[in-house]
PDB file of N, CA, C and O in Angstrom:
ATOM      1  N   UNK A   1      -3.895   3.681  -3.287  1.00  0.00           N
ATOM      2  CA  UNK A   1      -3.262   2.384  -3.322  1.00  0.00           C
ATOM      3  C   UNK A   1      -4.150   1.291  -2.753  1.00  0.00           C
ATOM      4  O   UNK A   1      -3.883   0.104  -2.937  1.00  0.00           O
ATOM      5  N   UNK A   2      -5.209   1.697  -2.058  1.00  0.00           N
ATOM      6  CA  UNK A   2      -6.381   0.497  -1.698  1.00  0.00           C
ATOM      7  C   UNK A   2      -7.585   0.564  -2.457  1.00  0.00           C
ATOM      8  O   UNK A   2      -8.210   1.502  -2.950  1.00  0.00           O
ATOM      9  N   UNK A   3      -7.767  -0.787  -2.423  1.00  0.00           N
ATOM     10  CA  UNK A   3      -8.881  -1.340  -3.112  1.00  0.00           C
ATOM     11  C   UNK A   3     -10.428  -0.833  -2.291  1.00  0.00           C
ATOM     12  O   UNK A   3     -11.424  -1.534  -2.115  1.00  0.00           O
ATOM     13  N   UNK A   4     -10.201   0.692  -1.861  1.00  0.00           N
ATOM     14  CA  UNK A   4     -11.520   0.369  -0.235  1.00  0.00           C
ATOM     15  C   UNK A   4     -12.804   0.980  -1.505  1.00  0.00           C
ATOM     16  O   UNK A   4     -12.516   1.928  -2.235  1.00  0.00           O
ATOM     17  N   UNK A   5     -13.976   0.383  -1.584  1.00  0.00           N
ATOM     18  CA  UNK A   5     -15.302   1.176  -2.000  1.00  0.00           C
ATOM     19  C   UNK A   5     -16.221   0.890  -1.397  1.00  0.00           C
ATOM     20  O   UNK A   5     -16.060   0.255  -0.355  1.00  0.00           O
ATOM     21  N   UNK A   6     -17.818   1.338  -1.933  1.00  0.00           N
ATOM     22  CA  UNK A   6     -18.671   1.047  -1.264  1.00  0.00           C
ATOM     23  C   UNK A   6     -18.842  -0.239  -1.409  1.00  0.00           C
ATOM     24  O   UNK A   6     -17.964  -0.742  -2.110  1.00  0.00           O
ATOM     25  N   UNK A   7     -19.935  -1.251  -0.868  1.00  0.00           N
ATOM     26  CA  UNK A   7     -19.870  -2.607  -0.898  1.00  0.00           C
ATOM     27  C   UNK A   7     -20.396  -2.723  -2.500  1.00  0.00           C
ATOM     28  O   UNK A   7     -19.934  -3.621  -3.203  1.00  0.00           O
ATOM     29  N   UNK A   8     -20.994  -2.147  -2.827  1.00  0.00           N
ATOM     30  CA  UNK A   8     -21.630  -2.514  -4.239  1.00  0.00           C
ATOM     31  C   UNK A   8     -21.076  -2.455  -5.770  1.00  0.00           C
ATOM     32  O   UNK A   8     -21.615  -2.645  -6.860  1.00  0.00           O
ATOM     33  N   UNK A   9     -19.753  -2.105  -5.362  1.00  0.00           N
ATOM     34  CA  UNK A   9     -18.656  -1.561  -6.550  1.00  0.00           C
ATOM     35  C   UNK A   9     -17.977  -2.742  -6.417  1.00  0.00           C
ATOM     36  O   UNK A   9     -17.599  -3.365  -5.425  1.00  0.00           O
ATOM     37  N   UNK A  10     -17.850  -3.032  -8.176  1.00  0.00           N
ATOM     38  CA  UNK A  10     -17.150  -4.360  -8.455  1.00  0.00           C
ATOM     39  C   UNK A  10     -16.100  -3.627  -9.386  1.00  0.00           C
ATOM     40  O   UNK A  10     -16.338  -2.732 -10.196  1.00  0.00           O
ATOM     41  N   UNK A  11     -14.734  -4.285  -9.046  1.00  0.00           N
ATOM     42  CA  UNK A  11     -13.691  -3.659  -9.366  1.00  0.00           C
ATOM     43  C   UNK A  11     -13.480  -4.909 -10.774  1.00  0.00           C
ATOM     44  O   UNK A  11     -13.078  -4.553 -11.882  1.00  0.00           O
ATOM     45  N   UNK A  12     -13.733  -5.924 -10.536  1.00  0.00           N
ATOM     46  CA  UNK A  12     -13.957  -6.360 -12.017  1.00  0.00           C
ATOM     47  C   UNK A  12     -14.798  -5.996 -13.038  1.00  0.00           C
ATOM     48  O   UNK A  12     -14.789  -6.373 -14.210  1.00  0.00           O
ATOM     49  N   UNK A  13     -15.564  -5.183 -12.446  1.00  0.00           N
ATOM     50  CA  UNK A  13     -16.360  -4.177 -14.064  1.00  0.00           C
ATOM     51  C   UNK A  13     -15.580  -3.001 -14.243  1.00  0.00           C
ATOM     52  O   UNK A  13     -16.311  -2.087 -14.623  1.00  0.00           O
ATOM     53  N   UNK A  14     -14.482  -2.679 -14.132  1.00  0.00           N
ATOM     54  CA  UNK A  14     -13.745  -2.021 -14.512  1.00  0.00           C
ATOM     55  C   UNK A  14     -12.340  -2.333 -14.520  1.00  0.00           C
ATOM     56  O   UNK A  14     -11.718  -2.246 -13.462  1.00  0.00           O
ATOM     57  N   UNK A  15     -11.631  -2.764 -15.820  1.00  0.00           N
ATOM     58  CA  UNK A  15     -10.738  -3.148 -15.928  1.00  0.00           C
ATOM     59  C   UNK A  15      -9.726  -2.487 -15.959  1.00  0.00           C
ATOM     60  O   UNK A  15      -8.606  -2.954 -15.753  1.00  0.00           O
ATOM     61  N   UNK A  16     -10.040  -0.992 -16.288  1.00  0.00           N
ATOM     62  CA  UNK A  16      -9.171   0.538 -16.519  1.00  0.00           C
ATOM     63  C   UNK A  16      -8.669   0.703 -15.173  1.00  0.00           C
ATOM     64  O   UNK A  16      -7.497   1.034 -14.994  1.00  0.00           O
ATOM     65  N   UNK A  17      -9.574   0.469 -14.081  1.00  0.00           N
ATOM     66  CA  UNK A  17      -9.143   1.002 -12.671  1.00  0.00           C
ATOM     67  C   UNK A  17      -8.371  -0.415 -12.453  1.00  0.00           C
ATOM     68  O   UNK A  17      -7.248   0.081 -12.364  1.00  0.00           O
ATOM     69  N   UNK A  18      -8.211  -1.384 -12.348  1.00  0.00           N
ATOM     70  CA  UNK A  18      -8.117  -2.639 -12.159  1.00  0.00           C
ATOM     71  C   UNK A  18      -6.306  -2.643 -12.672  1.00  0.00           C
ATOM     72  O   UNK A  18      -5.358  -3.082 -12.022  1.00  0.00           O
ATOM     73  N   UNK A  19      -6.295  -2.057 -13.904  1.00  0.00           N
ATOM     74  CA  UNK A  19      -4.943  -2.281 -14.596  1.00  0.00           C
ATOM     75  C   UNK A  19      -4.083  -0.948 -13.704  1.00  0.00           C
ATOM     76  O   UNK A  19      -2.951  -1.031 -13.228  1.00  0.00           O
ATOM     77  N   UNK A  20      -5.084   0.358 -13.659  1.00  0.00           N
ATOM     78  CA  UNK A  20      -4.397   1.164 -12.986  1.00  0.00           C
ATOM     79  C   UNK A  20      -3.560   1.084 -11.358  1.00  0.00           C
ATOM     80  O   UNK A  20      -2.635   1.627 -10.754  1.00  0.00           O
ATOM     81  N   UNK A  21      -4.222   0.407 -11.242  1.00  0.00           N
ATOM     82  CA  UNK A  21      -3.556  -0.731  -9.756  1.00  0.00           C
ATOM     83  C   UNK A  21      -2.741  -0.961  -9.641  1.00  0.00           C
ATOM     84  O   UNK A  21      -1.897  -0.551  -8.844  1.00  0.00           O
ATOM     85  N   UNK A  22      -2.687  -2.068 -10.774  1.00  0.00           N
ATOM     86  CA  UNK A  22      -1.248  -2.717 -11.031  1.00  0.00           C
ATOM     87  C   UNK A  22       0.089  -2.010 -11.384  1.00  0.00           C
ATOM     88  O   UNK A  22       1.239  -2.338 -11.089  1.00  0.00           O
ATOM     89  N   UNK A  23      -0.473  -0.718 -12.249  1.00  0.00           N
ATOM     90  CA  UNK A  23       0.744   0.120 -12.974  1.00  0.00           C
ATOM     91  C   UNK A  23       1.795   0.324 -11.214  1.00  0.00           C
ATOM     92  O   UNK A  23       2.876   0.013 -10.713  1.00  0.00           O
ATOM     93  N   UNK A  24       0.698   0.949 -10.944  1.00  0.00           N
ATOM     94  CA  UNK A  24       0.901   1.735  -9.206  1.00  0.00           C
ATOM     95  C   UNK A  24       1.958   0.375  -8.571  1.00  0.00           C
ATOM     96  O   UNK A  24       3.170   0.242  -8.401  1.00  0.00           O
ATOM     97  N   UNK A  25       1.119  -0.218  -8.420  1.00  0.00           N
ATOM     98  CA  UNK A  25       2.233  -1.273  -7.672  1.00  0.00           C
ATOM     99  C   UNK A  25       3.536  -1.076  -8.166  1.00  0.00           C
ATOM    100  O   UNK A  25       4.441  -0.577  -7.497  1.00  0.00           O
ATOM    101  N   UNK A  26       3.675  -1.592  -9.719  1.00  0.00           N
ATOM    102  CA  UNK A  26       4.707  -2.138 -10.316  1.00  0.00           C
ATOM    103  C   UNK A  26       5.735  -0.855  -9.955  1.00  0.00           C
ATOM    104  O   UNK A  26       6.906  -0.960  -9.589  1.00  0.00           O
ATOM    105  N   UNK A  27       5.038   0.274 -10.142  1.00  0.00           N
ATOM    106  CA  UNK A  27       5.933   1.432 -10.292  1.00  0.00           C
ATOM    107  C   UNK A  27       6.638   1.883  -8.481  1.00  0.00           C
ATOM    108  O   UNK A  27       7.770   2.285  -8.208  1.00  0.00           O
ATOM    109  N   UNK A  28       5.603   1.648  -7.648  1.00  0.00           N
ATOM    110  CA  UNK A  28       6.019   1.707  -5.871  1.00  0.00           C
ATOM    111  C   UNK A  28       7.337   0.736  -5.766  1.00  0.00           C
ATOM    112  O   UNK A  28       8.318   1.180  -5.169  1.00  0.00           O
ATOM    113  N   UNK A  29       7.389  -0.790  -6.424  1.00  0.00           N
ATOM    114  CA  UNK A  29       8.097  -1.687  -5.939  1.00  0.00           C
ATOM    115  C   UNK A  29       9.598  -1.413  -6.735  1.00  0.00           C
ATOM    116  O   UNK A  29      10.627  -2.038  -6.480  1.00  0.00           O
ATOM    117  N   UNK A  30       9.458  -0.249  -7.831  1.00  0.00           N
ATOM    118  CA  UNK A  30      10.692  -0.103  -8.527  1.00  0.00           C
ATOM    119  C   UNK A  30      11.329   1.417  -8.154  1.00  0.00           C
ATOM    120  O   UNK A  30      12.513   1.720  -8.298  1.00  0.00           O
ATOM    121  N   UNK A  31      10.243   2.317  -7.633  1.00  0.00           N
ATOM    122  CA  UNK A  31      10.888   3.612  -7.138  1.00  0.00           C
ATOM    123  C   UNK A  31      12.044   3.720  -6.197  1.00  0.00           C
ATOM    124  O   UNK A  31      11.868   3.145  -5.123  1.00  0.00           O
ATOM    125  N   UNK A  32      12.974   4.215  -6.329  1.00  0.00           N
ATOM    126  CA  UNK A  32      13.332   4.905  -4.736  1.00  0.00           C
ATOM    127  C   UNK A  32      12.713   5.613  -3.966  1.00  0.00           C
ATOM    128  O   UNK A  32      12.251   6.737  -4.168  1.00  0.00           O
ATOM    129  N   UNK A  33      12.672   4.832  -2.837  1.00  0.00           N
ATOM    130  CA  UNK A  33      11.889   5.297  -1.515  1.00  0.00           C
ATOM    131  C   UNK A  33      12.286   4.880  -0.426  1.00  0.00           C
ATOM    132  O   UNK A  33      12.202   3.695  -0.104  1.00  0.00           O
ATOM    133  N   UNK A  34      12.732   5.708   0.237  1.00  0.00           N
ATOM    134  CA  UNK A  34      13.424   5.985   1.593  1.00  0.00           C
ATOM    135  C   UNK A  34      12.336   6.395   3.160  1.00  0.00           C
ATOM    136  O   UNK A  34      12.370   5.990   4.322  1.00  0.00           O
ATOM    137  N   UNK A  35      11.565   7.258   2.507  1.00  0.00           N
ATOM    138  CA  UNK A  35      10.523   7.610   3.816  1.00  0.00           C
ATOM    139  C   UNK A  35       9.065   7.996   3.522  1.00  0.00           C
ATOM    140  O   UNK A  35       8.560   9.117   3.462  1.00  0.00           O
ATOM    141  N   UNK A  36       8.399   6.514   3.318  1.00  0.00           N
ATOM    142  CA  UNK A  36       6.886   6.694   2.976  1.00  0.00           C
ATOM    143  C   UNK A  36       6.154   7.533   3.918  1.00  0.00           C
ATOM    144  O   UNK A  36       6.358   7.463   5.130  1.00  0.00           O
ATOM    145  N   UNK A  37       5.418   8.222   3.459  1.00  0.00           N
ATOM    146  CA  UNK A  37       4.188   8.931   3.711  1.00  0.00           C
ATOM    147  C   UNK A  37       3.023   8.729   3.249  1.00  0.00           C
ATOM    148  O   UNK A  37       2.827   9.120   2.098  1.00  0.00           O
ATOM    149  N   UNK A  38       1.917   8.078   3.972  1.00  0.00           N
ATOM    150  CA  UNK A  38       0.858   7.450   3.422  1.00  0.00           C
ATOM    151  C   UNK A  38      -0.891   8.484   4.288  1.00  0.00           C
ATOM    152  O   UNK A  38      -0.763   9.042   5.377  1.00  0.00           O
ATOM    153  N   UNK A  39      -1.910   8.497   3.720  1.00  0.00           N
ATOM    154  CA  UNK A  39      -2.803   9.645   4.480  1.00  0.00           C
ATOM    155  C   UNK A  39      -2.906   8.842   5.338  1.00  0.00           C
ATOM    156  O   UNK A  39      -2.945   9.385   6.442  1.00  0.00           O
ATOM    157  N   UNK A  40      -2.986   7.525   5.379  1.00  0.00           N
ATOM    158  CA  UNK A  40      -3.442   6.777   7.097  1.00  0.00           C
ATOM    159  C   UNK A  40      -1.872   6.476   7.464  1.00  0.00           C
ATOM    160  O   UNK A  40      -0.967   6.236   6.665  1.00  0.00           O
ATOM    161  N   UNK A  41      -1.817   6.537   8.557  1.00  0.00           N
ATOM    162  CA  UNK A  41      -0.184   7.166   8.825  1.00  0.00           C
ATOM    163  C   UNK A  41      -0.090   5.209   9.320  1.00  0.00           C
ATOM    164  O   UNK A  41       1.041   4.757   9.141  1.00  0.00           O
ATOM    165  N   UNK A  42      -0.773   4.528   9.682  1.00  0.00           N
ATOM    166  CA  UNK A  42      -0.774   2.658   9.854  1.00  0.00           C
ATOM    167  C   UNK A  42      -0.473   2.401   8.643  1.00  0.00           C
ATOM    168  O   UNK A  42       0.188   1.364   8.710  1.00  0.00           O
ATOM    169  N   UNK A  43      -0.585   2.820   7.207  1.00  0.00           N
ATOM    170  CA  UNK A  43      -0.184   1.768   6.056  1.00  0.00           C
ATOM    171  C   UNK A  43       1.278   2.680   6.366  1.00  0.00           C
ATOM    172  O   UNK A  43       0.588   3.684   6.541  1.00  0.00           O
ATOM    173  N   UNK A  44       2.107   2.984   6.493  1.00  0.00           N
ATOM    174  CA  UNK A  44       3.078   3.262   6.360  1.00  0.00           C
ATOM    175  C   UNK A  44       4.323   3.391   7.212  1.00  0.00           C
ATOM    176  O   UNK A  44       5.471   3.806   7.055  1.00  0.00           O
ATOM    177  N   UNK A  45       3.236   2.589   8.668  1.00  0.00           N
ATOM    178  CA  UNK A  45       4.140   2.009   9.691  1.00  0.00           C
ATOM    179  C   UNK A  45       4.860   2.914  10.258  1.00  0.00           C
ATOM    180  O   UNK A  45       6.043   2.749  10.558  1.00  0.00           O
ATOM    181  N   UNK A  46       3.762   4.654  10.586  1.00  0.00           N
ATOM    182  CA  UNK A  46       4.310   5.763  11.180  1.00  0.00           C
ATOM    183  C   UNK A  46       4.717   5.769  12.806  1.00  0.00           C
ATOM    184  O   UNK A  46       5.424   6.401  13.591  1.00  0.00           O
ATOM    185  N   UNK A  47       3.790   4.635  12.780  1.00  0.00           N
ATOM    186  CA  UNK A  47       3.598   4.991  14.688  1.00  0.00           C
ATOM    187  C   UNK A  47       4.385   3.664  15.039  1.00  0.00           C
ATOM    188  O   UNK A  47       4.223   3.273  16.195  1.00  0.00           O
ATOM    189  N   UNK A  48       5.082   3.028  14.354  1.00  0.00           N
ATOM    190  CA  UNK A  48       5.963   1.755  15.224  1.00  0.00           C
ATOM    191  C   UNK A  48       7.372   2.853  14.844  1.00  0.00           C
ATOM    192  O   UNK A  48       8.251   2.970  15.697  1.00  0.00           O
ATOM    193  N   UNK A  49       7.480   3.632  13.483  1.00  0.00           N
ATOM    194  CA  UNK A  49       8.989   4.866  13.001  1.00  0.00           C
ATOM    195  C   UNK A  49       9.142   5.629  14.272  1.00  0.00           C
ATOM    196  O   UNK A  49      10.177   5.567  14.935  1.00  0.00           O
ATOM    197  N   UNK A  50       7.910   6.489  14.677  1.00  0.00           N
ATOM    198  CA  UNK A  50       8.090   7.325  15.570  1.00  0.00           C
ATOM    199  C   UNK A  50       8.803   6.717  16.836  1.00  0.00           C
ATOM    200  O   UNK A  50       9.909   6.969  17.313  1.00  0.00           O
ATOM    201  N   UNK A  51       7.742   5.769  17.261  1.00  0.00           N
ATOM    202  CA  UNK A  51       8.341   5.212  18.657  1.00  0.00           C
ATOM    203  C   UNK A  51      10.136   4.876  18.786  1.00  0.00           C
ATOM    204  O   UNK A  51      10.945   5.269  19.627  1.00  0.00           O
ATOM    205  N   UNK A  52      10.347   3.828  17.351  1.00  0.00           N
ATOM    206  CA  UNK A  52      11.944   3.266  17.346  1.00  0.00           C
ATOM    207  C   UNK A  52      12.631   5.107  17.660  1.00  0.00           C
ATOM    208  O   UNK A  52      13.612   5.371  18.356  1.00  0.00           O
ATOM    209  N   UNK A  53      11.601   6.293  16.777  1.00  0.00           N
ATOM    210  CA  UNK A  53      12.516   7.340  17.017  1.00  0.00           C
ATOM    211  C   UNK A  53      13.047   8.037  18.446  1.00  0.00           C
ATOM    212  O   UNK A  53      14.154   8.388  18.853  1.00  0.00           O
ATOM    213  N   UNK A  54      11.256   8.066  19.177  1.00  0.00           N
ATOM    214  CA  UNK A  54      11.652   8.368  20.582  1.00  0.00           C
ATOM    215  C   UNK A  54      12.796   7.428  21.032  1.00  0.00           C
ATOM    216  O   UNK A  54      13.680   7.937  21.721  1.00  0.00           O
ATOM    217  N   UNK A  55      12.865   6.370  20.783  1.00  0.00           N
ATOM    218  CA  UNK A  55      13.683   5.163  21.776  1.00  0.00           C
ATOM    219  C   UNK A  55      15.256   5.833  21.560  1.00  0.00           C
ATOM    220  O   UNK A  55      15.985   5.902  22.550  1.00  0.00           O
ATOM    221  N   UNK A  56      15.688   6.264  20.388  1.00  0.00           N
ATOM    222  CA  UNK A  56      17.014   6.699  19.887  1.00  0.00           C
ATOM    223  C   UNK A  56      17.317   6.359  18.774  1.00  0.00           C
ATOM    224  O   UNK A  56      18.395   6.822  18.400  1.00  0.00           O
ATOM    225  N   UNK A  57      16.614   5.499  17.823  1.00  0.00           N
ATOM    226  CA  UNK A  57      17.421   4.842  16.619  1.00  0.00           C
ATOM    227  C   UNK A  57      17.442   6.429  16.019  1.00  0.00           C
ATOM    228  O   UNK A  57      16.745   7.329  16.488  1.00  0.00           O
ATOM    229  N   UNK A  58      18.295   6.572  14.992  1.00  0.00           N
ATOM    230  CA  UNK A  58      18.723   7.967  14.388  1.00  0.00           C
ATOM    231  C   UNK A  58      17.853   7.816  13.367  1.00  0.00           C
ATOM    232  O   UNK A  58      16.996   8.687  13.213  1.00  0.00           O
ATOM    233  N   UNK A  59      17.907   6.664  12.462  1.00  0.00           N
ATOM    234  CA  UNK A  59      17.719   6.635  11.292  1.00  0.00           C
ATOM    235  C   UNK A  59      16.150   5.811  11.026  1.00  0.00           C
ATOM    236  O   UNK A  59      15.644   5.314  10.020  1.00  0.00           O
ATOM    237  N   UNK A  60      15.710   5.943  12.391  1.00  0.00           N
ATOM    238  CA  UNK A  60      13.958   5.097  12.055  1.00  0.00           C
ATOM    239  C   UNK A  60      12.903   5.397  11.374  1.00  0.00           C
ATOM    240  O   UNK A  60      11.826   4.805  11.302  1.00  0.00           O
ATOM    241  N   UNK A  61      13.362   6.604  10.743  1.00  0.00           N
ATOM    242  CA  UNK A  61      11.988   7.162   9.344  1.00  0.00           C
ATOM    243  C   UNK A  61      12.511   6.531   8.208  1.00  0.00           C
ATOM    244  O   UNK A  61      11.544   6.188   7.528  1.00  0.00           O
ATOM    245  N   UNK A  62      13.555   6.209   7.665  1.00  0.00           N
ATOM    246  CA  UNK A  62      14.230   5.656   6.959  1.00  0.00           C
ATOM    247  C   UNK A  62      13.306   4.194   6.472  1.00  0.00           C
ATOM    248  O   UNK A  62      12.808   3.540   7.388  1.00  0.00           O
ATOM    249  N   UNK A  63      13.153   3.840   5.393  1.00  0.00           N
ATOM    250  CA  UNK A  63      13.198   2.569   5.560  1.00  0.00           C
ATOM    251  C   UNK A  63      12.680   2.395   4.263  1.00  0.00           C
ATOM    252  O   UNK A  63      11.519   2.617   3.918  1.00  0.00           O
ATOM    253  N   UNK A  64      14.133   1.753   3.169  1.00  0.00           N
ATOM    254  CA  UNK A  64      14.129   1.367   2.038  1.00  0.00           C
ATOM    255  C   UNK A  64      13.091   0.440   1.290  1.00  0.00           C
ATOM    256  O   UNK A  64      12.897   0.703   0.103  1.00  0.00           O
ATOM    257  N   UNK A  65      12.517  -0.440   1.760  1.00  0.00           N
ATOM    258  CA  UNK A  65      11.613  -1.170   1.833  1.00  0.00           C
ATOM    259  C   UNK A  65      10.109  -0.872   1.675  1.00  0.00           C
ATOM    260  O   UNK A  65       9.413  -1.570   0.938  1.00  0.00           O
ATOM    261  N   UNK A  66       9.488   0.427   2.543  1.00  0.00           N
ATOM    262  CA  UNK A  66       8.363   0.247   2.754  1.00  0.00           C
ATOM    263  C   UNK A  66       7.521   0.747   1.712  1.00  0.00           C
ATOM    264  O   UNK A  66       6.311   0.879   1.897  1.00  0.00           O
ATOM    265  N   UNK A  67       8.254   1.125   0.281  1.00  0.00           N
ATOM    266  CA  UNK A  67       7.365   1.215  -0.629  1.00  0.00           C
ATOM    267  C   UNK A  67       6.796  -0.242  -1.374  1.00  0.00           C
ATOM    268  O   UNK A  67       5.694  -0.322  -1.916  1.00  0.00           O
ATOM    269  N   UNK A  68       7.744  -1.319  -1.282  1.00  0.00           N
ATOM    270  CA  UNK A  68       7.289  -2.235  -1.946  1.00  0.00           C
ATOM    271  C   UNK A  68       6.913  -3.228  -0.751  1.00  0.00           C
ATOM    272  O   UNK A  68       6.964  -4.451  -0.879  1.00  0.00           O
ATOM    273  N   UNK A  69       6.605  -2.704   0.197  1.00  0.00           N
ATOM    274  CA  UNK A  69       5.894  -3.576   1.229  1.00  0.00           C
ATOM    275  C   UNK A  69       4.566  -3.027   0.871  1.00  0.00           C
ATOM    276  O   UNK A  69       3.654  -3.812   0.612  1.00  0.00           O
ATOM    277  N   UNK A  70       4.348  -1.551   0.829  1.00  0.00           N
ATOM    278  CA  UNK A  70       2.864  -1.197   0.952  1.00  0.00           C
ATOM    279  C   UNK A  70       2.109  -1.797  -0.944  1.00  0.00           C
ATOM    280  O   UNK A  70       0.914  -1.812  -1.236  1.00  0.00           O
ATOM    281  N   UNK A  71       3.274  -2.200  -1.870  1.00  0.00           N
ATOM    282  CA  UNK A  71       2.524  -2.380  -3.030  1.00  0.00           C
ATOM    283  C   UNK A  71       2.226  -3.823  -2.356  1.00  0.00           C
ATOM    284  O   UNK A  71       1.026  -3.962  -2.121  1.00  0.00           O
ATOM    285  N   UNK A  72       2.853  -4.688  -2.068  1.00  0.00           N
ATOM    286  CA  UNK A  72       2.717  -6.102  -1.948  1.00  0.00           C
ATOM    287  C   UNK A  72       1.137  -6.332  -0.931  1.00  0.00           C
ATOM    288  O   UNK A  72       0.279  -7.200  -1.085  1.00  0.00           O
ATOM    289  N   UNK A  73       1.189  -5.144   0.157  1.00  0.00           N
ATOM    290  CA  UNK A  73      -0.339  -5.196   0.652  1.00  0.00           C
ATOM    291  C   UNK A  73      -1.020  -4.899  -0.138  1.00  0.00           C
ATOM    292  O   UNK A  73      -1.710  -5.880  -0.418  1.00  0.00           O
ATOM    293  N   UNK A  74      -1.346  -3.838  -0.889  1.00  0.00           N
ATOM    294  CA  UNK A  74      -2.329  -3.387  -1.586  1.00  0.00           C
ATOM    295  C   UNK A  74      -2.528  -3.953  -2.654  1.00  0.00           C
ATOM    296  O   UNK A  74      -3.656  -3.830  -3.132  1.00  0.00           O
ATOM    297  N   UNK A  75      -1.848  -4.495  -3.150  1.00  0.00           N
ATOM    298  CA  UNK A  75      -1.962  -6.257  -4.173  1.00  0.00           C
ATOM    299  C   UNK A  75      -2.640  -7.365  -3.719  1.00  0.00           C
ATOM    300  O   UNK A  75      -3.572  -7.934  -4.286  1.00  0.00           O
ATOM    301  N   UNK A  76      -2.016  -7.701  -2.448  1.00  0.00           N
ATOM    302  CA  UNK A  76      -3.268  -8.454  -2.016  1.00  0.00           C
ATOM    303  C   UNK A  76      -4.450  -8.426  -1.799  1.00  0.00           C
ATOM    304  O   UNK A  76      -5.426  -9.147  -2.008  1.00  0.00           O
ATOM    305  N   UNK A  77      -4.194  -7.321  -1.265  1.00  0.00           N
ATOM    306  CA  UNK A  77      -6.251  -6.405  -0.529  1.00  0.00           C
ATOM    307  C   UNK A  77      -6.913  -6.589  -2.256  1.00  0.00           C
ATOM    308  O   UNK A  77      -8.032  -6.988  -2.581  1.00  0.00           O
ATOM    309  N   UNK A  78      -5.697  -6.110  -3.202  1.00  0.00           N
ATOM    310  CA  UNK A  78      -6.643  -6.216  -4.558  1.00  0.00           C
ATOM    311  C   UNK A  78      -7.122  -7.559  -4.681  1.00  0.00           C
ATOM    312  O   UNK A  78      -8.324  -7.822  -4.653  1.00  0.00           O
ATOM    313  N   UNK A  79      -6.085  -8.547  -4.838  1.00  0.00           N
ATOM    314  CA  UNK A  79      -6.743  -9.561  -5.091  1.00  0.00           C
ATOM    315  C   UNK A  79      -7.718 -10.377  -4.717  1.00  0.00           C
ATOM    316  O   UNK A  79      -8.283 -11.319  -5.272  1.00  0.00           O
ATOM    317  N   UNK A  80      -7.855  -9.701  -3.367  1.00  0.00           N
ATOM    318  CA  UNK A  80      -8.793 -10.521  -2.305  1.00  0.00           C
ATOM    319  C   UNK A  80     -10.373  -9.992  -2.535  1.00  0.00           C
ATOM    320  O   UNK A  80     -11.466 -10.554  -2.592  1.00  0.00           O
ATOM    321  N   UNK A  81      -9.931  -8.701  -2.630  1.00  0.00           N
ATOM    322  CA  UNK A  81     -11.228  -7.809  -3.363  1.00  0.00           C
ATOM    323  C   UNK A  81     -11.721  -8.450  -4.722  1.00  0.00           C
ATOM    324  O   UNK A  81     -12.911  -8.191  -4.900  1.00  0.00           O
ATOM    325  N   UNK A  82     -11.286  -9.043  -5.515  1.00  0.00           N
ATOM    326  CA  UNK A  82     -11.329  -9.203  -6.944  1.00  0.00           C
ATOM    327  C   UNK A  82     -12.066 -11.074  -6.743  1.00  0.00           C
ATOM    328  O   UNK A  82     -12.949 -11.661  -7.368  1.00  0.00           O
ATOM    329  N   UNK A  83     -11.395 -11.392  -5.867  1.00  0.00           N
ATOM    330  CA  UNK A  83     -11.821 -13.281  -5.522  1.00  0.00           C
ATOM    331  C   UNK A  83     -13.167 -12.794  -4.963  1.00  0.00           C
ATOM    332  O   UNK A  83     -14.208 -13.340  -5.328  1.00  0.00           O
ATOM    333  N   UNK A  84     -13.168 -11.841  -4.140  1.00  0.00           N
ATOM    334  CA  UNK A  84     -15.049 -12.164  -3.251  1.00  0.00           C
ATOM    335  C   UNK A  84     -15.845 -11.678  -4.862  1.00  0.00           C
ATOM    336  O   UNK A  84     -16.649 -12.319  -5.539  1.00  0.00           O
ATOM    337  N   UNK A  85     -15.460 -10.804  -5.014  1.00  0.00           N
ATOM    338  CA  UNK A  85     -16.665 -10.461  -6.461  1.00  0.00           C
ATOM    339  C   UNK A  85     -16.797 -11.369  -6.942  1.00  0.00           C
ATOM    340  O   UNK A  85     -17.826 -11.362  -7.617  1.00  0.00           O
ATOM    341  N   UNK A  86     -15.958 -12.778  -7.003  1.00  0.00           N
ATOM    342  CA  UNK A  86     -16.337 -13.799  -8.337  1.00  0.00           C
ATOM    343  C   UNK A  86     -17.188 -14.592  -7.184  1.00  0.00           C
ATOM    344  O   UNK A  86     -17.430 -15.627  -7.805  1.00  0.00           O
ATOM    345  N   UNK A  87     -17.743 -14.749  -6.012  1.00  0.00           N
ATOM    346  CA  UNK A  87     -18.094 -15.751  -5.229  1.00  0.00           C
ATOM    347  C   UNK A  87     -19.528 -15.196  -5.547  1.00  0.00           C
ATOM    348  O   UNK A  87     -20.521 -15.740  -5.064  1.00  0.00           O
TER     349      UNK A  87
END
């Protein structure tokens, strides 16, 4: 879901990966999703879940939202990625 490469990879010379992005988004912001799991456990806002969990909330892994929060970041990171290549 991130735009991360080496510095020398332009994601505007590839429009296949570029569109594949977008599918991803479109499809995160329309799924049901209740309890993201992401490999860096920070895009998915594991370690602020855990803590509300130690504190007592019952239901702090929960959280309807954080699939189309993590497309709306990784949309941006795209786009931001996509503006420096044209500079």
């Amino acid at each position: 879901m991130t735009s991360v490469s080496s510095d020398d990879y332009r994601y505007s010379d590839n429009p296949v990966a570029v569109e594949g992005f977008r599918k991803s988004f479109k499809f995160l912001r329309t799924a049901p999703c209740d309890n993201l799991l992401t490999a860096h456990p920070e895009f998915s806002g594991l370690w602020t879940r855990l803590e509300r969990r130690e504190k007592g909330t019952s239901n702090a892994m929960i959280d309807a939202g954080a699939c189309k929060v993590l497309a709306d970041r990784s949309e941006d990171q795209l786009r931001q990625r996509l503006a420096s290549e044209q500079k």
